[in-house]
C-alpha positions as CSV (number, residue, x, y, z in Angstrom):
1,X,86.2,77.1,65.8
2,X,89.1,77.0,67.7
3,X,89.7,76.9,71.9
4,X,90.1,80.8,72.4
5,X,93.5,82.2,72.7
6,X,94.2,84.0,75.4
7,X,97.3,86.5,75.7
8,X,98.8,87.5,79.1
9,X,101.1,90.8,79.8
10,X,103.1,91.6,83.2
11,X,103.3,95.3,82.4
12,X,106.5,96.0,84.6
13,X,108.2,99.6,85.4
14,X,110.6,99.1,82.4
15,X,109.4,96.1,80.0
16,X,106.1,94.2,79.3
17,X,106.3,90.6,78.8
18,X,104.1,88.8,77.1
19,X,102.8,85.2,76.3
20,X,99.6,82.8,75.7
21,X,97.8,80.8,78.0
22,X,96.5,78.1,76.6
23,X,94.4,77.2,79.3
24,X,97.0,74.8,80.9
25,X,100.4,76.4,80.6
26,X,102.1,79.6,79.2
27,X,103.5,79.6,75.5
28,X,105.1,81.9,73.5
29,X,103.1,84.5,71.9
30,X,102.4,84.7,67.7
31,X,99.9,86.3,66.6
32,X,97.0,88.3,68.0
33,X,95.0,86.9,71.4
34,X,91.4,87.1,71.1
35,X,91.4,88.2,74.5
36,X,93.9,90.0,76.5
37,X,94.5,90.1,80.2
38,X,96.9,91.5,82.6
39,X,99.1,92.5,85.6
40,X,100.2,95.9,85.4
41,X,102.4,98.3,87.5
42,X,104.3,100.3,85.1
43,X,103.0,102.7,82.6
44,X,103.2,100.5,79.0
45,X,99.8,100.2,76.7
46,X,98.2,97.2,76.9
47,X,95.7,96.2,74.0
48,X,91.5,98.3,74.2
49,X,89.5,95.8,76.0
50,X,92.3,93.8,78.3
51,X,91.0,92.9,81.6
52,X,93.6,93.7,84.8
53,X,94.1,91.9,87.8
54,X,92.8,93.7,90.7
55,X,90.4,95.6,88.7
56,X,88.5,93.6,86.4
57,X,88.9,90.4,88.4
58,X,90.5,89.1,91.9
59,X,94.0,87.3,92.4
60,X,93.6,83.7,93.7
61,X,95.2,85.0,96.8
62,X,93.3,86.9,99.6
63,X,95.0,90.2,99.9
64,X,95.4,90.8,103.8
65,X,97.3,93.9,103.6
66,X,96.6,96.3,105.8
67,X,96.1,98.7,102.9
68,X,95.2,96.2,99.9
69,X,94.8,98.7,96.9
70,X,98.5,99.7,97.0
71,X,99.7,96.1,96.9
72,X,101.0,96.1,92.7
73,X,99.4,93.7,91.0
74,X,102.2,91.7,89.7
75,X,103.3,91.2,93.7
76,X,99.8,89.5,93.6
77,X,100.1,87.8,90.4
78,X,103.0,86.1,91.4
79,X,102.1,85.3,95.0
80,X,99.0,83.5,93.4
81,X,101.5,81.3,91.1
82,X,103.1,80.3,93.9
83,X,100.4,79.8,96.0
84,X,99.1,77.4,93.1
85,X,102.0,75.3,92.9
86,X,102.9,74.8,96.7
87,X,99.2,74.7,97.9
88,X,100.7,75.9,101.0
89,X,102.7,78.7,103.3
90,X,105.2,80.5,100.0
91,X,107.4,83.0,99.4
92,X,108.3,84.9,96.3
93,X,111.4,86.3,95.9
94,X,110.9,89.2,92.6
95,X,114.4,90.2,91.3
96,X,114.1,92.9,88.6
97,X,113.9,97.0,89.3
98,X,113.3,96.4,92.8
99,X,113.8,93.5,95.1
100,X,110.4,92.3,96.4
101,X,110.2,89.6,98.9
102,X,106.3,88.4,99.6
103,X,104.8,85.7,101.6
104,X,101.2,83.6,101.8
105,X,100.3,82.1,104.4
106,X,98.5,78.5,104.9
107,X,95.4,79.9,104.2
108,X,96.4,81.2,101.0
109,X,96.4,84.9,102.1
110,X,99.2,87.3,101.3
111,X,100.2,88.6,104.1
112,X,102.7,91.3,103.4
113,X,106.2,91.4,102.3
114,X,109.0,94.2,101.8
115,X,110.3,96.3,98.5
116,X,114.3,97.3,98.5
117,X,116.4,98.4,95.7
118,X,117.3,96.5,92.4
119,X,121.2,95.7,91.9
120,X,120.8,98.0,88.7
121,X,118.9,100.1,90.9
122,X,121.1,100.3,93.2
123,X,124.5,101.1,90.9
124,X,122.5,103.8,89.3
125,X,121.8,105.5,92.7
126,X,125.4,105.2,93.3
127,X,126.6,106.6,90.3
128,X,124.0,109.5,90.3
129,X,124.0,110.7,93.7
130,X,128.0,111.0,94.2
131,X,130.9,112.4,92.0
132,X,133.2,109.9,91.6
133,X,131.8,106.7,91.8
134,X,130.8,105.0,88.4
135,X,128.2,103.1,87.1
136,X,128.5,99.6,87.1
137,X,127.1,96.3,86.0
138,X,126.0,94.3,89.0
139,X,127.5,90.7,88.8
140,X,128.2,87.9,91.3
141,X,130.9,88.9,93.8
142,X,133.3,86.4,95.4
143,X,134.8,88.9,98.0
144,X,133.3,91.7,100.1
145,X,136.7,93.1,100.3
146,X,137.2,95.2,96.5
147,X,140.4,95.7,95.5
148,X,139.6,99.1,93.0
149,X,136.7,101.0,92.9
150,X,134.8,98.9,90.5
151,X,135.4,95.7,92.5
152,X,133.9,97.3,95.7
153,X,131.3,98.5,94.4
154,X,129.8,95.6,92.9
155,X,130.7,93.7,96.2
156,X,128.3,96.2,98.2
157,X,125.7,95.6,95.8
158,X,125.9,92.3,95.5
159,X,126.9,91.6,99.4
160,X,123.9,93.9,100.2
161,X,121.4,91.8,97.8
162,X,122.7,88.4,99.3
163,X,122.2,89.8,102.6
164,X,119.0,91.2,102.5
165,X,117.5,87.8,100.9
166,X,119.2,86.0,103.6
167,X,118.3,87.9,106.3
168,X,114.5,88.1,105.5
169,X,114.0,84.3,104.1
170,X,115.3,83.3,107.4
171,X,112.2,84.6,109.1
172,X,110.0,82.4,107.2
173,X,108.4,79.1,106.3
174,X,107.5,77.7,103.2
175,X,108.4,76.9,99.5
176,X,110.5,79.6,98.1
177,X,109.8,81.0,94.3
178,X,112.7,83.0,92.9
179,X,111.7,84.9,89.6
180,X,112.5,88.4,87.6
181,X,115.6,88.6,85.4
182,X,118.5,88.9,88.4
183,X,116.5,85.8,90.2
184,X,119.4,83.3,88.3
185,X,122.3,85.0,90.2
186,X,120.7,83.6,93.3
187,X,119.2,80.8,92.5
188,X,120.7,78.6,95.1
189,X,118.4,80.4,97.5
190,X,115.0,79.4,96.0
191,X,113.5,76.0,95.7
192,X,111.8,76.5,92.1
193,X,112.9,79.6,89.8
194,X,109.9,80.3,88.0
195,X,110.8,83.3,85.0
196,X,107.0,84.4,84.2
197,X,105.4,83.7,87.5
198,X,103.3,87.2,87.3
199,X,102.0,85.6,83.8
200,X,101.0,82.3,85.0
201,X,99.7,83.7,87.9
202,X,97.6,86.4,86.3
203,X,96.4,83.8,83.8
204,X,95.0,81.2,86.9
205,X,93.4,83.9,88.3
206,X,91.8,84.9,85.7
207,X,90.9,81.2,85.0
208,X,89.2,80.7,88.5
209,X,87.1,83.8,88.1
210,X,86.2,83.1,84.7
211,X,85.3,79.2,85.4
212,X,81.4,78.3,86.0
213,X,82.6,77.1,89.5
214,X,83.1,80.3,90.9
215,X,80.0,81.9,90.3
C-alpha cells in the first residue's frame, strides 16, 4: 500500500484552492485524497469527514489574540507557514478579498494583525456606493495624479494599497511573506512570495499534531 495521500483546501470567501501534501511539499491535486483537511473562512463544501484547522486540530502558532476564536483560520494557516520557514519574528502580508497583514513573534505566537479592503474590494465599493464612478480593474499605477476618471481611480486604489503596506510593515521586524493572488503587484515589498501559504501551512500543522511526537 501506498504512503496515504493527503489533500489540503484553503476555503476562501470567493474560491477554494486545492492541492496534495505529500508529506514534504504541496503538489497538484489528481484524483481523490484519502484524507482531507483544511483552512476555511468562506462558505464552500469541503469533502464528509475533512478535519479543519482550529477545530479538529491546532495551528503551529500560539494564537495570542485577545479574542482567539474570531482569528480566520487561513490568517493562522499562513502565519504558521511562515512561522515554519523563518523560525523567527514574520509577517504575512494576505492579498486577495481583503488585505490582511499578520505578525509572529519570536516565540512563535501570533500576535495580532489588521484586515483592510481588497483592490477589487475596494473598486467595487466605489462603483456601488456613488453614481458616477465606474468599476474598474485595479492595476499598478505609476502616478497618483489621474488624468480621467479611470486613471484616478485606479491610482487611489493602488496609492492607498501601497501605502497601507508601507505604512504598517514599517512598524515591524522580521521576514516578510507576501501571498494571495494581488501579492505579485507588490512583490518588491516581501522577502519570499509564497502563493499557497494557507495550504502549506494547514498541512504542517496538521502534520505536528498528527506526528507521534506530539502526543
Amino acid at each position: 500500500m501506498g504512503p496515504m495521500r493527503i489533500g489540503v483546501l484553503d476555503v476562501g470567501n470567493t474560491r477554494t484552492k486545492r492541492a496534495l501534501w505529500d508529506g514534504r511539499r504541496l503538489r497538484p491535486l489528481s484524483g481523490k485524497g484519502d484524507r482531507w483537511i483544511g483552512a476555511r473562512v468562506g462558505k464552500g463544501a469541503v469533502p464528509r469527514g475533512t478535519l479543519l484547522l482550529g477545530r479538529d486540530f491546532p495551528p503551529l502558532v500560539r494564537n495570542r489574540a485577545q479574542q482567539p476564536g474570531t482569528v480566520g483560520a487561513d490568517r493562522l494557516a499562513q502565519a504558521s507557514a511562515a512561522w515554519a520557514r523563518a523560525k523567527g519574528p514574520c509577517v504575512v502580508v494576505s492579498m486577495g478579498t481583503a488585505i490582511t497583514i499578520d505578525a509572529v513573534n519570536g516565540k512563535g505566537e501570533f500576535i495580532g494583525g489588521l484586515i483592510a479592503p481588497g483592490l477589487r474590494l475596494m473598486a467595487r465599493a466605489l462603483h456601488e456606493h456613488t453614481a458616477l464612478l465606474p468599476e474598474v480593474t485595479p492595476v499598478r499605477a505609476r502616478s497618483p495624479l489621474g488624468r480621467h476618471t479611470r486613471e484616478a481611480i485606479k491610482a487611489g486604489i493602488w496609492f492607498a494599497a501601497e501605502g497601507l503596506l508601507h505604512a504598517a510593515l514599517a512598524r515591524h521586524t522580521g521576514r516578510v511573506f507576501g501571498t494571495g493572488g494581488d501579492a505579485p503587484l507588490f512583490r518588491d515589498l516581501f522577502d519570499l512570495l509564497v502563493p499557497d501559504l494557507a495550504l502549506e501551512g494547514t498541512a504542517l500543522s496538521y502534520m505536528k499534531h498528527s506526528s507521534p511526537s506530539s502526543h
